[in-house]
N, C-alpha and C positions, 0 to 999 in steps of 0.2 A: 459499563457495558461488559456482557459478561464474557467468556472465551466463543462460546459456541454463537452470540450473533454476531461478534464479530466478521470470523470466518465466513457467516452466510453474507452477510457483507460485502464482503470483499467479493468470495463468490458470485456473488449479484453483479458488481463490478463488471470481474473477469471475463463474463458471461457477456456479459454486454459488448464490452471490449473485440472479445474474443467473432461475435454475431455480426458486429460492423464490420470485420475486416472478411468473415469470411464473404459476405455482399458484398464489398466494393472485388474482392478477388473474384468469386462468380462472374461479376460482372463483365471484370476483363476476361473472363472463359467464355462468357458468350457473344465477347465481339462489341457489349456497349461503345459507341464511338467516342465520348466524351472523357470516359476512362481510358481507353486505347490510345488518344492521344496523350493522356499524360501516364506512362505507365510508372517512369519511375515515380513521380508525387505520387501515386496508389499503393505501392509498395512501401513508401515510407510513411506515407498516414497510417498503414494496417502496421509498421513497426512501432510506430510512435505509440499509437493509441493502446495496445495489447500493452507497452513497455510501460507506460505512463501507469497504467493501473499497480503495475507489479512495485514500479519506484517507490508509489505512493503507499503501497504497504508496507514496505520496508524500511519507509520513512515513521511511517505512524507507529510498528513495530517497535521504533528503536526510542522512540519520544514517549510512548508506555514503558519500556522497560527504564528508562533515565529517571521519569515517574516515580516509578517503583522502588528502585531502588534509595532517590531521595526520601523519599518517607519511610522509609525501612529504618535508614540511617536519622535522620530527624527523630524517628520512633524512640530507637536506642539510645540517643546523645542523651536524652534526660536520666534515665537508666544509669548509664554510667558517670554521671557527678553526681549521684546521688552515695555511689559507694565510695567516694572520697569521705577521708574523714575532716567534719567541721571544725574548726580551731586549733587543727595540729601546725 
């Protein structure tokens, strides 16, 4: 996956994330009863959910670069016993 769809990705995500919370918040601005009674659960599902996307990239983030760097290193370990010398 390359740099650029990731990001839209994610972006997609965020967006989403971001769209839920701002309806369940509207909602309590306009008086919905069912949100009104539970305000605090409202405000923590619009934390959760915004938060949960961000974790999640910066979990996937960091499990690419672990990736990466393993095969870098894998890449090179052959590299370097090659330049030992054979039957010294």
């Amino acid at each position: 996956m390359s740099v650029s769809s990731w990001l839209q990705t994610r972006a997609v995500e965020l967006g989403a994330a971001l769209c839920t919370a701002a309806i369940l918040i509207a909602g309590l601005a306009i008086g919905v009863p069912f949100l009104r009674a539970r305000i605090p659960e409202t405000f923590l599902y619009c934390f959760c959910c915004v938060s949960a996307v961000v974790i999640r990239a910066v979990l996937d983030l960091a499990v690419r670069s672990i990736v990466l760097a393993a095969r870098s290193v894998r890449l090179a370990l052959p590299v370097a016993t090659r330049l030992k010398p054979s039957g010294a």
